[in-house]
N, C-alpha and C positions, 0 to 999 in steps of 0.2 A: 594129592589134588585129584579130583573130579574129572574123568575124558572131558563131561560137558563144560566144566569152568572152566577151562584151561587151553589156551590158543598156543602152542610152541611154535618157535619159528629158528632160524639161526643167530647165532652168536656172530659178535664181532673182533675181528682180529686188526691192528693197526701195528704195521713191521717196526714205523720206527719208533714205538715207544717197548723197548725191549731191555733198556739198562735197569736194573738194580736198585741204582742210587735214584731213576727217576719216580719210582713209586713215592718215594721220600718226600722230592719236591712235588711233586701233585696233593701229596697230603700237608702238606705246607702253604699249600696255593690259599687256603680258606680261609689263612688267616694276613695273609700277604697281598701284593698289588695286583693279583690275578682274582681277587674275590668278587670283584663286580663284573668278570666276565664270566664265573660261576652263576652267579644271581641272576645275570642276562639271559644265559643260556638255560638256566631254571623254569625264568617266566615265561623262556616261549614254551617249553614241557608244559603248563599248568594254562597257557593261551591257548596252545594247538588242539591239546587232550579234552581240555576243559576238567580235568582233576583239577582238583584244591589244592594237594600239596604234592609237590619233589622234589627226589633228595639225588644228591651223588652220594655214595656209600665207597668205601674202601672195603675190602671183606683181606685179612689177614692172621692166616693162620689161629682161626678160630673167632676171631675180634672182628666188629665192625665196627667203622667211625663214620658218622656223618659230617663228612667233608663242605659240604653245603647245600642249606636246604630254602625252600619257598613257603612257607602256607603252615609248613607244623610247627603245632605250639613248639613254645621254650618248655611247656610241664614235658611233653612226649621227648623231646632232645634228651632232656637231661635225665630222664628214665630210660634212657635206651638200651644203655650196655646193663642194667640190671637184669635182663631175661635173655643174657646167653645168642641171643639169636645168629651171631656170628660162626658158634658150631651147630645148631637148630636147622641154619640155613646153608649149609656151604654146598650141598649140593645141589640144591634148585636154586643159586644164583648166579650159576654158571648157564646158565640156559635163559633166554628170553623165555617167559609166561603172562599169562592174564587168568586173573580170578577176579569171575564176574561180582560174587557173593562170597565173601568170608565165611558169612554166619552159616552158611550150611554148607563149605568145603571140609572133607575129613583131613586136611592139612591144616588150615589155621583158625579152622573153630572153636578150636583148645587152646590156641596162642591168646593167652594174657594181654602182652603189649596190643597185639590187633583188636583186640576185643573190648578190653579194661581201660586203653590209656590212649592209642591214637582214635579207636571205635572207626577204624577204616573198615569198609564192605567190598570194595572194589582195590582190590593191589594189582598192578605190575610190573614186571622188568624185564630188563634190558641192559646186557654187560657190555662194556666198551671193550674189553677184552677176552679174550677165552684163557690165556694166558699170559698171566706178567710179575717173573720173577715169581715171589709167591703170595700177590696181591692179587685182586680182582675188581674193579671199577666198576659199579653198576651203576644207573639210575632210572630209579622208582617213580612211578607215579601214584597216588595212593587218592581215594575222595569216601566222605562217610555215606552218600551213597550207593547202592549197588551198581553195577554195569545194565546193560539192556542185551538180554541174549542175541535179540537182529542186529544189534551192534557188534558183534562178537572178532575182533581180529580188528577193527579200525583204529581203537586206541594203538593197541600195541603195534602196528602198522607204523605210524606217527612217532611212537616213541622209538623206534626202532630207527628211523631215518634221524632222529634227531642226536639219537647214539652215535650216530656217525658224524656227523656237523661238531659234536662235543669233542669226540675223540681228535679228529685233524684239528681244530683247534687248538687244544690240548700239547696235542705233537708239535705244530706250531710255537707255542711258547715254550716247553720243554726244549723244544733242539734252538731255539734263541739265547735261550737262559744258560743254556748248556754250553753255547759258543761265547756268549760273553762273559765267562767266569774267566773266560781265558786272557780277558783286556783291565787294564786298567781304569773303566769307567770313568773314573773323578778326574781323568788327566784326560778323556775325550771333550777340550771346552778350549781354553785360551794357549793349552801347548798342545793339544795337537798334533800338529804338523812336525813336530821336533821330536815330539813323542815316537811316534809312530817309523819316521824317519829312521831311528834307532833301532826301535823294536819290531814294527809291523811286518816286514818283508815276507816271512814265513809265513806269517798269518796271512797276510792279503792273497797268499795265493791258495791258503785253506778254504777262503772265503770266496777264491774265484772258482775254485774245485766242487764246492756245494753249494754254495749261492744260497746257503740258509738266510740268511739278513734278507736279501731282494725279496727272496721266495715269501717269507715272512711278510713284508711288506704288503707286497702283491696281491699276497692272499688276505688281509686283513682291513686295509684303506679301504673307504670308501667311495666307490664312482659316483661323484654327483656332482654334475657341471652345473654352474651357476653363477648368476653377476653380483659383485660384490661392490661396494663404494665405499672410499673414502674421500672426503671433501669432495670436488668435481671431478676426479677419476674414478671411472666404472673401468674394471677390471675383471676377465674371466676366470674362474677355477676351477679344475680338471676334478682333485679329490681333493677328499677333509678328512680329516682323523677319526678312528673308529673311538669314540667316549670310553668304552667299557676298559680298553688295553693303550689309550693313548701315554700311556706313561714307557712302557715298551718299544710302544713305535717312535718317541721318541729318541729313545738309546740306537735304535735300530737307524733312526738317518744321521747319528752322529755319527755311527760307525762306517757306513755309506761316505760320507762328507771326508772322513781322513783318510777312506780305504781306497773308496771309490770300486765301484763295482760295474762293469761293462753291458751285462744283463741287464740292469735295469736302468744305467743311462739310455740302454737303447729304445724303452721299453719307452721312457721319459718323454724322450724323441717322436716314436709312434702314437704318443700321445698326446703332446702338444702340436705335433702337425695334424693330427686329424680333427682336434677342437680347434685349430685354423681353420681348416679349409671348409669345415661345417658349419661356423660360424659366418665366417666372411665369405666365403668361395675361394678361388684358384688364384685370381686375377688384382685381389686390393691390395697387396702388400709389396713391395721390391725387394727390399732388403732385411736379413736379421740379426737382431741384437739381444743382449742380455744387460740387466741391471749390473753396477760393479760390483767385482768381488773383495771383500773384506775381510774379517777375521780367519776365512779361511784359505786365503792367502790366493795369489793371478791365477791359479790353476784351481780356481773353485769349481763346483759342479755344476750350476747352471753354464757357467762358462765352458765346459766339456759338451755341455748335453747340447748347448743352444744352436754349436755349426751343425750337430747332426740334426736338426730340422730343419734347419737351413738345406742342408742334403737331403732330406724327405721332398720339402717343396719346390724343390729346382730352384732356390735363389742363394745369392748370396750372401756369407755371414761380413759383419762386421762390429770390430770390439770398437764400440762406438765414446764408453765410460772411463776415466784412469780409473785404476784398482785404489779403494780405497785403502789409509791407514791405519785399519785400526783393529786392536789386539781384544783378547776376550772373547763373549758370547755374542751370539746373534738376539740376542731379546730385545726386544724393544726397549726396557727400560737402562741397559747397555747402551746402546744406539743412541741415545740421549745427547752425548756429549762427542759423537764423532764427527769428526769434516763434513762438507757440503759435498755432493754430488757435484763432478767436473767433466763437463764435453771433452775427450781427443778429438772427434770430428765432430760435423752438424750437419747431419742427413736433411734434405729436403723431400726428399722423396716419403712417399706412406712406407712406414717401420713396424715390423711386429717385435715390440718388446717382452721381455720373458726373462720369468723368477723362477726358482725352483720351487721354496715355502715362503707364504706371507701370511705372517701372524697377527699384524696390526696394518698390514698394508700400507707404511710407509715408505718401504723401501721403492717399490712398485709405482705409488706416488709421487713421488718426489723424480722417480726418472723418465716417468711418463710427462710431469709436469714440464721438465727442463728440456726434452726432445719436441714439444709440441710448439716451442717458439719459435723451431724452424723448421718441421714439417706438421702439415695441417692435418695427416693421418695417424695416429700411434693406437696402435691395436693391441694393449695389456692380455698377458696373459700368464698365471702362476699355476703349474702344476699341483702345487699341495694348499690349503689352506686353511683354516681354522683358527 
């Protein structure tokens, strides 16, 4: 390559994608439940950059596979591994680069595939790694094209931030995926608590030691408060699910819901007292409560989380609902056939009621409706929703 084509910059390193066997699962991701958070993270490459097409690339011991890509054809895919590029390339894809112009770089104005089949002008990359195992994760941006020399270093600027964003992702689902191989999944729904009761002990405190689930969590849900209605209850919600991985974050609050995790009850806490008091202020609420707990038995998690905001906002809690009886999942179409919603007590005072998830916003409903026939204030609020 060309001093003038060509922009270097540094590589990137991510500690905790260091195992062996997880080069494995990332190349597995493309064809798996992590593909639309590939595709995601694609389109912002090819929004940010304004390139037409990118790829994530595995580069291994001579081979490269396109793990998933945006914009290039299926002809260019499926000719890819016919021009070797995998040993062509191993040494300048350990290195971030930009090549403004192909056709007149003494690197790849002789490459075929560049030339003949994708007819890109403009390449560049950017490794998630500098080392891992003996794989290498890059992604490319590629457009037919040339670069503009006054632009010279902004793409790759872009892609090189977004390497990053890729990679903690990445790490993210890797070290979730890596923790829950260790559970029983299918048995996190109607036993549960029985389950877990057996087996969990060791793990729950693997999980209190790394807080991989919260941290996961945390790091991926989305902040966006917002009023939501069903029938004549308006209710608030703190966060919704990230679309692209909500099949993850789903496993990730079962495992929360049996394990229960203290980090991010607290976090729960900080966060429905602060969409309190910003929403209402200091002053409208007395007392607080939580919707009942059901399938996941009197020590459910909103029912953990809800005195500690009760402790955030200087008031007092009270378990206002009997626990419901009933066995199974929480989904709505579950729900269907369980008992009515039953007062222990009947606050008159203004109540700030609180869910942890509301999916269909029944639950929420149904205990804001029955608390409001004896206090004239019920202030809804669910931390997750979607």
């Amino acid at each position: 390559m060309s001093k003038s084509d060509v922009f270097s910059g540094s590589s990137h390193r991510v500690s905790s994608l260091n195992r062996s066997d997880d080069s494995i699962r990332l190349m597995e991701f493309g064809k798996r439940e992590a593909a639309s958070l590939l595709t995601h993270l694609l389109d912002c490459v090819v929004d940010l950059t304004g390139c037409s097409d990118a790829m994530l690339v595995a580069w291994t011991d001579g081979r490269a596979d396109i793990i998933s890509s945006v914009g290039v054809p299926l002809s260019a895919r499926l000719r890819w591994n016919e021009f070797d590029l995998g040993t062509k390339w191993q040494r300048q894809i350990v290195n971030e680069f930009e090549v403004q112009d192909a056709l007149n770089d003494p690197w790849l104005q002789d490459e075929k595939f560049i030339q003949d089949v994708a007819k890109w002008r403009y390449v560049a990359n950017s490794p998630l790694l500098t080392s891992w195992s003996d794989t290498i994760f890059t992604i490319m941006c590629c457009d037919p094209v040339p670069g503009k020399m006054r632009e010279q270093g902004f793409r790759l600027k872009i892609l090189s931030r977004l390497a990053d964003v890729c990679a903690n992702e990445l790490s993210l689902l890797l070290d979730f995926s890596n923790l829950m191989d260790d559970v029983e999944l299918d048995k996190i729904d109607s036993s549960s608590s029985a389950f877990f009761q057996d087996n969990g002990q060791e793990f729950v405190r693997e999980i209190d030691d790394r807080n991989i689930v919260s941290d996961f969590l945390m790091n991926t849900l989305i902040n966006d408060r917002r009023l939501l209605r069903r029938k004549e209850i308006e209710y608030l919600a703190v966060y919704k699910w990230r679309k692209t991985i909500k099949a993850e974050q789903i496993k990730a609050m079962r495992a929360i819901k049996a394990y229960g995790s203290t980090n991010l009850e607290q976090q729960m806490a900080v966060d429905l007292a602060q969409a309190t008091t910003r929403l209402h202020g200091t002053d409208t609420v007395k007392i607080v409560t939580n919707v009942p707990c059901g399938h996941s038995g009197k020590k459910c998690l909103i029912s953990r989380v809800a005195p500690l905001v009760a402790e955030q906002l200087d008031l007092p809690y009270s378990q206002t609902f009997a626990s419901l009886p009933s066995a199974g999942s929480s989904h709505p179409k579950t729900n269907l056939s369980r008992p009515r919603m039953r007062l222990i007590k009947k606050p008159s005072v203004p109540i700030l009621l609180l869910d942890d998830i509301a999916t269909s916003g029944r639950h929420i409903e149904e205990a804001a409706t029955l608390l409001r026939k004896y206090s004239s204030t019920v202030l809804p609020i669910v931390w997750l929703a979607g």
